[in-house]
ROLUMVO-630943 format. One record per residue: residue in three letters; x, z, y of N, C-alpha, C, O in turn; residue number from 1. Coordinates in Angstrom, 1 decimal. Layout:
+------+--------+--------+--------+--------+--------+--------+--------+--------+--------+--------+--------+--------+-----+
! type !    n_x !    n_z !    n_y !   ca_x !   ca_z !   ca_y !    c_x !    c_z !    c_y !    o_x !    o_z !    o_y ! seq !
+------+--------+--------+--------+--------+--------+--------+--------+--------+--------+--------+--------+--------+-----+
!  ALA !      X !      Z !      Y !      X !      Z !      Y !      X !      Z !      Y !      X !      Z !      Y ! NUM !
...
+------+--------+--------+--------+--------+--------+--------+--------+--------+--------+--------+--------+--------+-----+
***
This chain:
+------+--------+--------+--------+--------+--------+--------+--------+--------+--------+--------+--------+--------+-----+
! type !    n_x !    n_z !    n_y !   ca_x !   ca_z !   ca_y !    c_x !    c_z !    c_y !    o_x !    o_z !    o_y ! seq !
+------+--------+--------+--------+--------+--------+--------+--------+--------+--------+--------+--------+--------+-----+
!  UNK ! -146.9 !   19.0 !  -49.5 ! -147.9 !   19.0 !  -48.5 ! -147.4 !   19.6 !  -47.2 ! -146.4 !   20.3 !  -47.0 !   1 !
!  UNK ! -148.3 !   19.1 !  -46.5 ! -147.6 !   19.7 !  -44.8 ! -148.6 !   20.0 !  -43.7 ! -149.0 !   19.0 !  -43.0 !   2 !
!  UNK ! -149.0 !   21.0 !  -43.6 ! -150.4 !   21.4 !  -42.3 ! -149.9 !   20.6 !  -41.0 ! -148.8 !   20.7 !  -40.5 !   3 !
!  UNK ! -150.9 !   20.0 !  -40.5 ! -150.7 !   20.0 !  -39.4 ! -151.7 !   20.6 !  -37.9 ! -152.9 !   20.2 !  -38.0 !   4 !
!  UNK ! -151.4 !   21.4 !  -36.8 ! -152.4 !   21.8 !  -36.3 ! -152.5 !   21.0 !  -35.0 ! -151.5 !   20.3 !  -35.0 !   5 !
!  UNK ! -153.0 !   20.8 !  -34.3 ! -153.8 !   19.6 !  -33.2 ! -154.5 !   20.3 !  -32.1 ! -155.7 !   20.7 !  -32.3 !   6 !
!  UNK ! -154.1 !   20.5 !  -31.3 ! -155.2 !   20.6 !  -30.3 ! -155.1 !   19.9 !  -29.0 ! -154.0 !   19.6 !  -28.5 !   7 !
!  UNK ! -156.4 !   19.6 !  -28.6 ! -156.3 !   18.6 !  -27.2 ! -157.6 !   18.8 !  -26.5 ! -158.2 !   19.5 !  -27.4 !   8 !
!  UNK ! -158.3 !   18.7 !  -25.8 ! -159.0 !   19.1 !  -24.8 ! -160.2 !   17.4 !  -24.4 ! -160.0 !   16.7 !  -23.4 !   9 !
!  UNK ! -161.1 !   17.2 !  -25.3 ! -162.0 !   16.5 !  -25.2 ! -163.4 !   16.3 !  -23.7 ! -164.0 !   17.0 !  -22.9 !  10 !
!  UNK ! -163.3 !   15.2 !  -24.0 ! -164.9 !   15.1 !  -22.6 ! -166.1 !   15.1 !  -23.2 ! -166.9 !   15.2 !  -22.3 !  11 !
!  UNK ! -166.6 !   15.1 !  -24.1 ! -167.8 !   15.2 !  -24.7 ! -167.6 !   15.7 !  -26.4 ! -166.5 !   15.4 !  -26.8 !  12 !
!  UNK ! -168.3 !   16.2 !  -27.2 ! -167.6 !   16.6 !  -28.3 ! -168.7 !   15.7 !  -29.5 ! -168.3 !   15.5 !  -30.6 !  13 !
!  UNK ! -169.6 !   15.3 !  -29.2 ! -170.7 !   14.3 !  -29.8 ! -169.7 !   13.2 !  -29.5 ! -168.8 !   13.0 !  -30.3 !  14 !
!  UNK ! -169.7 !   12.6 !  -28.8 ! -168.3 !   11.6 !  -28.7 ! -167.2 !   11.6 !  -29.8 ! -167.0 !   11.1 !  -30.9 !  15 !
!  UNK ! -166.7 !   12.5 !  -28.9 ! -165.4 !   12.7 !  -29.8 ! -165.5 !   13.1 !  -31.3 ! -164.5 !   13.0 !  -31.9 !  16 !
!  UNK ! -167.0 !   13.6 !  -32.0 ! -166.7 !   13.8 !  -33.3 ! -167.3 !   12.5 !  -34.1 ! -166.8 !   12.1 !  -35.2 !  17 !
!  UNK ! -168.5 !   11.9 !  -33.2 ! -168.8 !   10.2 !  -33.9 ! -167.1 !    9.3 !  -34.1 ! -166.7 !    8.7 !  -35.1 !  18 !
!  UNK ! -166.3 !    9.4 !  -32.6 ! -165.3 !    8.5 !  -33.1 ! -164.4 !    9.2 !  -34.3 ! -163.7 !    8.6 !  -35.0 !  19 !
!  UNK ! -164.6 !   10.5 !  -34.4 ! -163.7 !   11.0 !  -35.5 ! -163.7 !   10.7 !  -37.0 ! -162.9 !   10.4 !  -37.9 !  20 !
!  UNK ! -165.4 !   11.0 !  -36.9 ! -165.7 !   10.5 !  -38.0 ! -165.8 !    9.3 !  -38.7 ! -165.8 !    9.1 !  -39.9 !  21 !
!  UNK ! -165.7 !    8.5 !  -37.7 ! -165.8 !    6.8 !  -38.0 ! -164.2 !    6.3 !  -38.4 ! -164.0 !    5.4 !  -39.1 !  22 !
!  UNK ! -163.3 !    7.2 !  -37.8 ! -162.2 !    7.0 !  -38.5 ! -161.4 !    8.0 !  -39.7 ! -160.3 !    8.5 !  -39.5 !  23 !
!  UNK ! -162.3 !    8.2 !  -40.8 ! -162.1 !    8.9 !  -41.9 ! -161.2 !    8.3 !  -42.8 ! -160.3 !    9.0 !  -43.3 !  24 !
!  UNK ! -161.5 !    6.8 !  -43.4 ! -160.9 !    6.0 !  -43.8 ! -159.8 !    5.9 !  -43.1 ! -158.9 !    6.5 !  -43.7 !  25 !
!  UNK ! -159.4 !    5.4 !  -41.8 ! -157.9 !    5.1 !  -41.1 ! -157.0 !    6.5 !  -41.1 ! -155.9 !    6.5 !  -40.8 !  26 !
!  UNK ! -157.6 !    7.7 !  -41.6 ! -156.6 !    9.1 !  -41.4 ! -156.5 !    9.1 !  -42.9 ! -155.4 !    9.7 !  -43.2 !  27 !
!  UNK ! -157.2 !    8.7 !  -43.9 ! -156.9 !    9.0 !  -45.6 ! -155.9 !    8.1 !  -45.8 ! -154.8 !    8.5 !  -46.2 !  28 !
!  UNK ! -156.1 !    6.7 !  -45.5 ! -155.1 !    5.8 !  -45.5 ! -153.5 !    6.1 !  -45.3 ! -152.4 !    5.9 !  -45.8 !  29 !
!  UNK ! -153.9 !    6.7 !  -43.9 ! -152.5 !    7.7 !  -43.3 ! -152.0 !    8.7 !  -44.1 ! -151.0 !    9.3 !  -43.7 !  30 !
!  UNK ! -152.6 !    8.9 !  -45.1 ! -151.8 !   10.5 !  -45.7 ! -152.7 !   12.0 !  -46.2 ! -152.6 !   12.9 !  -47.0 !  31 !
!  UNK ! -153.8 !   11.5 !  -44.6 ! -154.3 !   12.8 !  -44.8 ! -155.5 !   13.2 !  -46.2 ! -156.4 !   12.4 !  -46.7 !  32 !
!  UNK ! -155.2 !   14.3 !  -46.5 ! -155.8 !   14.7 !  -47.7 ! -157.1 !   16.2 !  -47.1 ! -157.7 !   16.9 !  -47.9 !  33 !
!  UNK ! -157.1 !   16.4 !  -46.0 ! -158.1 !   17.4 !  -45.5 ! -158.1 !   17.6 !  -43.9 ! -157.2 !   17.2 !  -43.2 !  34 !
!  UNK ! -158.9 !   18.0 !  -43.6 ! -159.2 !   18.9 !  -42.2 ! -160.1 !   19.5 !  -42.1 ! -161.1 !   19.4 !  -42.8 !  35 !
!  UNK ! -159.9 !   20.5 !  -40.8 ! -160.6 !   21.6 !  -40.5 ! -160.5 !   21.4 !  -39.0 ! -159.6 !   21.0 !  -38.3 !  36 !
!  UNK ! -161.8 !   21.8 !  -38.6 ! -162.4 !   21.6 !  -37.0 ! -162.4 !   22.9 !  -36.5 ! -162.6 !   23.8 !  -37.3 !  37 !
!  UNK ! -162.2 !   23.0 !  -35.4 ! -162.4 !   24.4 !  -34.4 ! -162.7 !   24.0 !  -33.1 ! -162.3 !   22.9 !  -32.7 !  38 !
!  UNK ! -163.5 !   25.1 !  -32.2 ! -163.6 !   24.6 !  -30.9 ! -163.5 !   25.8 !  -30.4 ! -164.2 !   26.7 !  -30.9 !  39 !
!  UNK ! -162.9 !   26.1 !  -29.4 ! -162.3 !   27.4 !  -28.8 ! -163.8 !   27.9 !  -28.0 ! -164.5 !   27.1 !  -27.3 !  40 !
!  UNK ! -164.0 !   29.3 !  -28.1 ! -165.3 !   29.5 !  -28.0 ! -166.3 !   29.9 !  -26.4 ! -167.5 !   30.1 !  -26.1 !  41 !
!  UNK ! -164.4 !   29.8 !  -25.6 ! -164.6 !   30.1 !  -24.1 ! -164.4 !   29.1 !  -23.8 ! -164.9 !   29.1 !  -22.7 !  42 !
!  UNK ! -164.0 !   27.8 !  -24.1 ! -163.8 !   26.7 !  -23.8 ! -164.3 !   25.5 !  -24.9 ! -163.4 !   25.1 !  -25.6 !  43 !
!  UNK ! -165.1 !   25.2 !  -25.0 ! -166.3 !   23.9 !  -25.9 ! -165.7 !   23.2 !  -26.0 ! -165.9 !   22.7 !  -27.0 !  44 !
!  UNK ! -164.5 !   22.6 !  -25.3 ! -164.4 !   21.2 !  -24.8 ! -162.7 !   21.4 !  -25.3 ! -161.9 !   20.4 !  -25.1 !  45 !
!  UNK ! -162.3 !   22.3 !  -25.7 ! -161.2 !   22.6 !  -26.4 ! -160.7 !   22.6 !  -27.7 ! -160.4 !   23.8 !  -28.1 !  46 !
!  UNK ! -160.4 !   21.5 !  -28.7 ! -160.7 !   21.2 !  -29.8 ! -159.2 !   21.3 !  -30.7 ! -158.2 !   20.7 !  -30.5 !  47 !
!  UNK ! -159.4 !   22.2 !  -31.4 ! -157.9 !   22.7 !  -32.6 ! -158.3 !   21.9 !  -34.3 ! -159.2 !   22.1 !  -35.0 !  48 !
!  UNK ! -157.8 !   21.4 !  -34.3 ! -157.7 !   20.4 !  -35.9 ! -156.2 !   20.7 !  -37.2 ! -155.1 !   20.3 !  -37.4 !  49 !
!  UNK ! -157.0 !   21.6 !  -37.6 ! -156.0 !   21.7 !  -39.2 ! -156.1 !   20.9 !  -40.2 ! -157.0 !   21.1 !  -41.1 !  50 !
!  UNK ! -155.3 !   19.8 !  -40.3 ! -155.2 !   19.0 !  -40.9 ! -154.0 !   19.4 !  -41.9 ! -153.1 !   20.2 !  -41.7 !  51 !
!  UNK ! -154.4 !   18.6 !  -43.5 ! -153.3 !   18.9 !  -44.3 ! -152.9 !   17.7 !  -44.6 ! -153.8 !   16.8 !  -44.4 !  52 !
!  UNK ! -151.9 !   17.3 !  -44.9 ! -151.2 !   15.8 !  -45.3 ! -150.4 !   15.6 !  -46.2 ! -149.6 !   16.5 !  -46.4 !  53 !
!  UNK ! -150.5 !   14.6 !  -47.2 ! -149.8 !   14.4 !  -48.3 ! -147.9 !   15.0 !  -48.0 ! -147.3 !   16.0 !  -48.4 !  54 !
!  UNK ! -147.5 !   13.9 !  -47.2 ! -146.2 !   14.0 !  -47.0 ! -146.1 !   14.5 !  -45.1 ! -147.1 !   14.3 !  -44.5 !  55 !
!  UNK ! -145.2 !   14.9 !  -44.5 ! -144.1 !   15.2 !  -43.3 ! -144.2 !   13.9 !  -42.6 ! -145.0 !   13.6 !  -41.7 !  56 !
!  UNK ! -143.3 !   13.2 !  -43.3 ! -143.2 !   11.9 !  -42.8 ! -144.5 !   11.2 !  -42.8 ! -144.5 !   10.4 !  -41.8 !  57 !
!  UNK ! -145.3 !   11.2 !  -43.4 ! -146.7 !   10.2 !  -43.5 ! -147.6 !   10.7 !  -42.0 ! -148.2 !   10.1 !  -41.2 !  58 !
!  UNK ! -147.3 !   12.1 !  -42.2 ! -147.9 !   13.1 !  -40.8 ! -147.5 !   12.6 !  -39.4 ! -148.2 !   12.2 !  -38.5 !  59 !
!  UNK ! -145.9 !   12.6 !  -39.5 ! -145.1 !   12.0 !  -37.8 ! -145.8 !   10.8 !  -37.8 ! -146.6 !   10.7 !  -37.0 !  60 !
!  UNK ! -145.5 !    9.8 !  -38.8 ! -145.7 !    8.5 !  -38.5 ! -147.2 !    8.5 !  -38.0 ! -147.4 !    8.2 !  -36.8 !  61 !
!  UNK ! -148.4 !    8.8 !  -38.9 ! -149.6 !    8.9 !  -38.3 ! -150.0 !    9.6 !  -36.5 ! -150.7 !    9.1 !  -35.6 !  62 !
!  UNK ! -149.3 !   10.7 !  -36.4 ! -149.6 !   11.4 !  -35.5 ! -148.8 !   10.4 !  -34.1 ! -149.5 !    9.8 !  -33.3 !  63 !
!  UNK ! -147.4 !   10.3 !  -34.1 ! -147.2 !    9.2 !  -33.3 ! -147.6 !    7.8 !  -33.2 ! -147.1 !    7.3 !  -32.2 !  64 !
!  UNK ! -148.3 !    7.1 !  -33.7 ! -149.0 !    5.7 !  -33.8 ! -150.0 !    5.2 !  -32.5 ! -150.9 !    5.5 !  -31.8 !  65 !
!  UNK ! -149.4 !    4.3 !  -32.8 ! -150.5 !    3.4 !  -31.1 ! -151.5 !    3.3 !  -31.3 ! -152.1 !    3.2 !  -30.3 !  66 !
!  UNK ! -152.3 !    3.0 !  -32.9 ! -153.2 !    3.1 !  -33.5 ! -153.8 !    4.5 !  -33.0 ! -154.9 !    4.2 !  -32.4 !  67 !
!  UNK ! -153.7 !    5.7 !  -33.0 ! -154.5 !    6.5 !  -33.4 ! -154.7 !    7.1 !  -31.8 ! -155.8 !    7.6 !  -31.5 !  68 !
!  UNK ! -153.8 !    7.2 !  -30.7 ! -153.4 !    6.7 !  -29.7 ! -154.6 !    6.5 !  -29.2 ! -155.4 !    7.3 !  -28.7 !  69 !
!  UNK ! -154.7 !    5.1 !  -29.4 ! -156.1 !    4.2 !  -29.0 ! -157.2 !    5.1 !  -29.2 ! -157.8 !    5.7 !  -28.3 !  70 !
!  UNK ! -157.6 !    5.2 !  -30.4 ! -158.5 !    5.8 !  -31.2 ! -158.9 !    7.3 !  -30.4 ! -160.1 !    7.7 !  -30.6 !  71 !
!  UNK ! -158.3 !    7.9 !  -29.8 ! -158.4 !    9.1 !  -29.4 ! -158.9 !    9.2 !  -27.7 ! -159.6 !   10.0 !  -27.2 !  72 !
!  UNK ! -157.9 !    8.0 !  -27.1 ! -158.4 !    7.2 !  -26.1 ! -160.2 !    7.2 !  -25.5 ! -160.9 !    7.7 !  -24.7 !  73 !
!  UNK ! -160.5 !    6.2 !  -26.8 ! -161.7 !    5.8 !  -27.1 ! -162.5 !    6.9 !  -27.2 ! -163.5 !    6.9 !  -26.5 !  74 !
!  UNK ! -162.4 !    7.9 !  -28.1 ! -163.2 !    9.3 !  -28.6 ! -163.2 !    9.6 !  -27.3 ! -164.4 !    9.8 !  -27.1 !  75 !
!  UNK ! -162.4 !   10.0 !  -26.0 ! -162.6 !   10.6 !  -24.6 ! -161.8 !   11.7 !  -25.2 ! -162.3 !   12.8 !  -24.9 !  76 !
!  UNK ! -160.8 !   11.7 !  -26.0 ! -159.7 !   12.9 !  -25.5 ! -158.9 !   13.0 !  -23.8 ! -158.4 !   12.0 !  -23.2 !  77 !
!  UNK ! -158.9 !   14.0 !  -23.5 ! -158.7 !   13.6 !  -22.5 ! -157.1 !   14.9 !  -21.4 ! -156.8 !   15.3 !  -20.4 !  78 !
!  UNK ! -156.8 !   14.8 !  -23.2 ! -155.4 !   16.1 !  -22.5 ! -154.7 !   15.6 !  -23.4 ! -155.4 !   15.0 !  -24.3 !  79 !
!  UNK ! -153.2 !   15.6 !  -23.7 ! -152.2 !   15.2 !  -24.2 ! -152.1 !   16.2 !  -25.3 ! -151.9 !   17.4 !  -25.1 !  80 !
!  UNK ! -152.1 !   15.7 !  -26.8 ! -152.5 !   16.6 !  -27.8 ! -150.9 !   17.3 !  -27.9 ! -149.8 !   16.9 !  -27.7 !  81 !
!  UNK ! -151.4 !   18.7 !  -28.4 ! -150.2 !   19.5 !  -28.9 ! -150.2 !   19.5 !  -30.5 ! -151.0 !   20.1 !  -31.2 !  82 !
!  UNK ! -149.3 !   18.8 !  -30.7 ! -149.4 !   18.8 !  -32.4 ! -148.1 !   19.8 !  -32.6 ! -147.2 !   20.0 !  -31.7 !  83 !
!  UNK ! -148.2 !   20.5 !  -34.0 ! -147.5 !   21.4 !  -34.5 ! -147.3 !   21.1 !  -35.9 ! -148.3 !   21.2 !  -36.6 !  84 !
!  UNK ! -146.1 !   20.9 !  -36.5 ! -146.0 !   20.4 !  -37.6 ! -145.7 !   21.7 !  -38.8 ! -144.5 !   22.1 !  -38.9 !  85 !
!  UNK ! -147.0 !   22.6 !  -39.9 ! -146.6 !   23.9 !  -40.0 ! -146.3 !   24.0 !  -42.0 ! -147.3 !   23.5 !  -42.5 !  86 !
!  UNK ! -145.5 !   24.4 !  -42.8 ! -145.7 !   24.8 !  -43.8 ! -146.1 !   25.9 !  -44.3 ! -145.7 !   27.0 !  -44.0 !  87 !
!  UNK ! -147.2 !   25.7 !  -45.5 ! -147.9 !   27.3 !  -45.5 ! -146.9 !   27.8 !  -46.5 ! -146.3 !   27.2 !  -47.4 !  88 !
!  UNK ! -147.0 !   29.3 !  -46.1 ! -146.2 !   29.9 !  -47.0 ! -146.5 !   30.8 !  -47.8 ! -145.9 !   30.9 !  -48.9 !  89 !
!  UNK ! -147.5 !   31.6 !  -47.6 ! -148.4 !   32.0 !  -48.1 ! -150.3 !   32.3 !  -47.9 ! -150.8 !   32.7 !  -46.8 !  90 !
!  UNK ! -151.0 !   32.2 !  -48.8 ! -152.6 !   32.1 !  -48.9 ! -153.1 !   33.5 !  -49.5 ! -152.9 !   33.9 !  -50.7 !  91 !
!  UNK ! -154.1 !   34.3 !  -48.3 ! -154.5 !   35.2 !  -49.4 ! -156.5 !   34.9 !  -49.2 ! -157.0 !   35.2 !  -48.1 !  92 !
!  UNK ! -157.2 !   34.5 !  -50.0 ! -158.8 !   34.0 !  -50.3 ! -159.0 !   35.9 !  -50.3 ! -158.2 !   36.8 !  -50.6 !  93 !
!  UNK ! -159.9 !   35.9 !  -49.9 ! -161.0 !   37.0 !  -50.0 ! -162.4 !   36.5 !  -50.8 ! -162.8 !   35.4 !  -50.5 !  94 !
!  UNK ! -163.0 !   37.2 !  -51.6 ! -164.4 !   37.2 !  -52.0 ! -164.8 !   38.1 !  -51.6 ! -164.2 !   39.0 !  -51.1 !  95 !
!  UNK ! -166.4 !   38.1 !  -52.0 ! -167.4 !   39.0 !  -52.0 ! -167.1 !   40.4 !  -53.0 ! -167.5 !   41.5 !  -52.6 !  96 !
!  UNK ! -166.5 !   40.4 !  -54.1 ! -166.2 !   41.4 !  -55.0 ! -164.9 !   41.5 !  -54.3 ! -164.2 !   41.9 !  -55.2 !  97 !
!  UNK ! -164.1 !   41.5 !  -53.2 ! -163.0 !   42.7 !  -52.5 ! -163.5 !   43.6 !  -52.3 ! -162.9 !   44.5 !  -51.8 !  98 !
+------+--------+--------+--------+--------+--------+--------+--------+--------+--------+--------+--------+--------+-----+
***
């Protein structure tokens, strides 16, 4: 498995999460096996994506694609995303009984 984190800077976020969502199937297909959304809380319109992916390679190839490209186009991304390619190394969960 391989995290990946995303951020890029959107024009509308109802936008940009209908086209997200609509491409659920074309990111599973790609590899991806999860994500997680954030939006920076001084800035709305600033969107961070933790994505997890089967494989490294399945990740580059998706993340560089003219396909997704488009797709992000379309959603009104509208800043040049910063992808970061991360391995976790370690997890610590908290519960309610800590």
């Amino acid at each position: 498995m391989i995290n990946v984190l995303v951020h890029h800077q959107i024009a509308d976020y109802n936008r940009w999460k209908n086209s997200f969502d609509s491409a659920m199937s074309f990111r599973h297909n790609g590899g991806e096996r999860s994500c997680r959304i954030f939006r920076n809380p001084d800035n709305p319109s600033v969107v961070t994506l933790l994505f997890e992916w089967e494989t490294e390679e399945e990740a580059r190839r998706f993340m560089t694609s003219d396909e997704l490209r488009k797709k992000m186009q379309t959603a009104g991304v509208i800043s040049q995303p910063d992808v970061e390619y991360i391995h976790e190394m370690y997890t610590v969960r908290r519960s309610a009984a800590d």
